[in-house]
Structure formats: C-alpha cells, structure tokens
C-alpha positions in Angstrom: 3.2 1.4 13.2 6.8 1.1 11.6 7.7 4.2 9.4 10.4 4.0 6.9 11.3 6.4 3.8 12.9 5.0 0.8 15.9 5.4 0.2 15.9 3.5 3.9 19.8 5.2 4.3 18.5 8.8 4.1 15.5 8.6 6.9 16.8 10.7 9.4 19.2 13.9 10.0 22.3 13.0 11.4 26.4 14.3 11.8 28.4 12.9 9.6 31.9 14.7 10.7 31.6 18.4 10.0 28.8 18.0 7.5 24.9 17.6 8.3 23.2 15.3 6.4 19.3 15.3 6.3 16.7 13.9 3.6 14.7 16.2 0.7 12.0 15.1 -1.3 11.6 11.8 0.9 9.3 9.2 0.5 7.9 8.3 3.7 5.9 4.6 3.8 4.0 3.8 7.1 3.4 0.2 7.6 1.7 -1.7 10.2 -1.0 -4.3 11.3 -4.9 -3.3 11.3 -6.9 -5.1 14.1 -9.6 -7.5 12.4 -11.2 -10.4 12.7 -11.0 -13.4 10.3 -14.5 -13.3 10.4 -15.0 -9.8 8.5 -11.7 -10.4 6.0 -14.0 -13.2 5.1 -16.9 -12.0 4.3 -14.8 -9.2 2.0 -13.6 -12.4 0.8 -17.1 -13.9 0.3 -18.3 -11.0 -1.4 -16.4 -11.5 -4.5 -18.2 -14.7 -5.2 -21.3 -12.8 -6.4 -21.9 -9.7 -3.9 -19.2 -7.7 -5.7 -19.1 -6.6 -9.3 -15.5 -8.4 -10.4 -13.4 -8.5 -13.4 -11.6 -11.0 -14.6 -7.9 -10.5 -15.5 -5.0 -12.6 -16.2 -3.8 -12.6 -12.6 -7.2 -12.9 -10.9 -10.0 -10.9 -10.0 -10.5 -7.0 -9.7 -13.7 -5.7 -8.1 -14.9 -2.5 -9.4 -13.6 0.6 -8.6 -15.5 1.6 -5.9 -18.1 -0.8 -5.4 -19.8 -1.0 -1.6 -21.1 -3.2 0.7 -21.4 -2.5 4.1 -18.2 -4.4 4.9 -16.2 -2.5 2.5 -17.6 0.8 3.5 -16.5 -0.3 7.4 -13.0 -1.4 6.3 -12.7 2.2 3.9 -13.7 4.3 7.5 -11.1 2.2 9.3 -8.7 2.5 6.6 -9.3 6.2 6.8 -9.2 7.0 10.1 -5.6 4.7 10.6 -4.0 7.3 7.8 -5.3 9.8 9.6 -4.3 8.9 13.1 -0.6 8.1 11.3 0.2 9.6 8.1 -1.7 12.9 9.4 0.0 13.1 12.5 3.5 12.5 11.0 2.6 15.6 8.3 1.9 17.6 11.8 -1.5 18.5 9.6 -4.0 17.3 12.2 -4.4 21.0 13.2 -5.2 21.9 9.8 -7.9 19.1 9.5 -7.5 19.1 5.8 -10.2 17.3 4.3 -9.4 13.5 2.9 -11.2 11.5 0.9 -10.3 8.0 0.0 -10.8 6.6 -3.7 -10.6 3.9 -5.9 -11.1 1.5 -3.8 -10.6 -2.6 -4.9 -10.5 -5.9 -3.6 -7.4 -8.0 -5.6 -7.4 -11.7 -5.6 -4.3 -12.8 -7.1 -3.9 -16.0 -8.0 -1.6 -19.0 -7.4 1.6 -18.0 -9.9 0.3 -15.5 -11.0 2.1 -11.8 -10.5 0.9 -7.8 -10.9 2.5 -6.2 -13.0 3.7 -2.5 -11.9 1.0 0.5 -11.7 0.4 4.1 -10.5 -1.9 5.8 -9.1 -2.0 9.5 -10.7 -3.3 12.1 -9.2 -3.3 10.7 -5.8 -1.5 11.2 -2.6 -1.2 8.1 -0.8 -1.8 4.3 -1.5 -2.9 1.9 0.7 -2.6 -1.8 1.1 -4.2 -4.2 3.0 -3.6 -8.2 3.1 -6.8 -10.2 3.3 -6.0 -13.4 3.0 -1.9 -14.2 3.0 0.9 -16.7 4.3 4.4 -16.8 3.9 4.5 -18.1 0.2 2.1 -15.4 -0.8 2.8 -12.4 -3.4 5.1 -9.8 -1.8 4.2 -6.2 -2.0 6.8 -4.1 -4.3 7.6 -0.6 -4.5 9.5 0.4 -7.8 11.9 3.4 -8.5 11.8 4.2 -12.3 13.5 7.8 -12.4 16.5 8.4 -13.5 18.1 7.8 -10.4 18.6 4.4 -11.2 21.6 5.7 -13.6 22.5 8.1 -11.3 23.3 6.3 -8.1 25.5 3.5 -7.4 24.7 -0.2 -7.2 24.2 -0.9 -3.5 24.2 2.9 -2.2 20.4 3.5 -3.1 17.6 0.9 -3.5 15.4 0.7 -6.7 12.9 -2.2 -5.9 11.5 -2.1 -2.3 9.8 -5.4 -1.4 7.1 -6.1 1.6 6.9 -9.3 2.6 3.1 -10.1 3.2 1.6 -10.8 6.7 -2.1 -11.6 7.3 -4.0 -8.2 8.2 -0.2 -6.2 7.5 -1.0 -2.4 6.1 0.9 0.0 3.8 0.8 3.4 3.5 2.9 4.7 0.5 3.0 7.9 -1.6 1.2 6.8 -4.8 3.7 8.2 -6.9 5.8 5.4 -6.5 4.8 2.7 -9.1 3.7 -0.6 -7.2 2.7 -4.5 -8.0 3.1 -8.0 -6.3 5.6 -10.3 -7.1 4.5 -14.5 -7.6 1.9 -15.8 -5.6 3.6 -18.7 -4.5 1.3 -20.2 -2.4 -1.7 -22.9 -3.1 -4.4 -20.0 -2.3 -4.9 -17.1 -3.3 -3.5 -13.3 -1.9 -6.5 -10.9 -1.2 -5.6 -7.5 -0.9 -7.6 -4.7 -0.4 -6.3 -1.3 -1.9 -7.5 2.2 -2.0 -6.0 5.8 -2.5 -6.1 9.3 -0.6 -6.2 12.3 -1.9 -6.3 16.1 0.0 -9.6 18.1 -1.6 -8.9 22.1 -1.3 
C-alpha cells in the first residue's frame, strides 16, 4: 500500500543545508488495491437493483446509510481490518488496540456525465474508498483544500485539489476532514464506489 501526505512536498524529514525540515499537522492518505473477486463486486453491484434500499439523486444512486447484506457486512470487516493492518500500524497504535468502528457506510453509482459534488464527513477520522466497478474514463477521486492556505501559499508550491485516478478494486484511506467528490464519469457505465468512515470510540 502506497502512503502519501498532502502537501506531497512536505512527506518526510529531510536537510535542507543547515536547517531541518519536517511536516506538522500532515495529512497522511494510504492508498492501495483490496484483493476481490469480480464475482462479489458484482453482487454489491447487483444488490442495488432491489436488495438495497437506494436513493435517487442527480448523479445516481445512494444506498442508505448503513444498510446490510451479507456481502456488505464482508466487504465493511475487510475494509476494517486493511485500516487497521495499515493506517493503525503507521499511527504505531496497534499496541493500544483502540477500539474502531466503521460508519456510514454507502454504495455510490455515479452515472455516465454525471459528477459529485464536494462533501465532508464531520466527526469522523478516516474515509474510505473503494472502486467497484471502474475503467480508465471513469470519475476520478478528488481531495479538496478549502482553508485559507489557498491564499496563503504560492501557486505551484502547495497543491489544493488532489486527484486519484480510479483503478478497478483501487482503495483510499484519507483523513475525513479533507472535503472529497468525483470528477465526470466519463465513461459509457457507470463508477461504483463503495465508501465508509472510521472513527476511534473512547
């Protein structure tokens, strides 16, 4: 699994002549690929045909927050226990064995053309991202900076929209503070993603 932190510049300590430079406050993403089958993405897939309670919206189909099947509570355990094994580990608080829980979970269909728009997730730690059902043409995965360090950095020294190109089965771990959407589906199918959120309970 690749790990990056936005800004991508600022990701690791280093000498820079007789000063040390080294990140604060940084946002690391994780992103990698989940081993599945085609046969179980498509019976996720399936599922929002009539299985799933949807809803309808102007850039396709939502299921509810939440809603289970088996197949989605298999994909949630996997889900969990790949930020555990990665995020976790990188926090060093697998010792601590703090106790996660994963929320909000939702299938996303977006449809050909169609974009969505930016969101956040409050009061959550991480969000995840899953691609279902992609190709090359399909809706990139964008993370947004809306703080005032857009006016307070240079053009080209700091990046402001962060875009992952989608891959079939491709995950994302990113702090949820950070807003996120999809750019155009450009492709004649539809993008399925799957998404959920972490949180740490005390």
């Amino acid at each position: 699994m690749t790990i990056y932190c936005i800004p991508i510049n600022t990701c690791m300590k280093m000498q820079t002549g007789t000063l040390n430079s080294y990140p604060v406050f940084p946002n690391w993403v994780f992103e990698g690929e989940m081993v599945l089958t085609p046969e179980i993405a498509q019976l996720i897939i399936d599922g929002m045909d009539g299985q799933i309670p949807v809803e309808n919206t102007h850039f396709g189909k939502l299921s509810k927050r939440g809603a289970k099947t088996k197949d989605l509570l298999n994909l949630t355990r996997l889900m969990g226990r790949m930020f555990a094994d990665n995020v976790l580990s990188h926090y060093r608080l697998l010792d601590r064995l703090p106790q996660i829980e994963s929320v909000d979970s939702q299938v996303i269909t977006i449809n050909p053309t169609r974009i969505v728009p930016a969101s956040v997730q409050r009061h959550r730690w991480y969000q995840a991202v899953l691609f279902l059902q992609s190709d090359e043409k399909s809706s990139n995965l964008y993370l947004d900076s809306m703080d005032t360090k857009l006016w307070a950095s240079p053009p080209g020294v700091q990046e402001y929209t962060h875009v992952i190109t989608p891959n079939l089965f491709k995950v994302v771990f990113f702090p949820a503070h950070i807003p996120w959407g999809f750019t155009p589906n450009m492709s004649n199918k539809d993008t399925v993603v799957y998404s959920t959120s972490f949180i740490i309970k005390h």
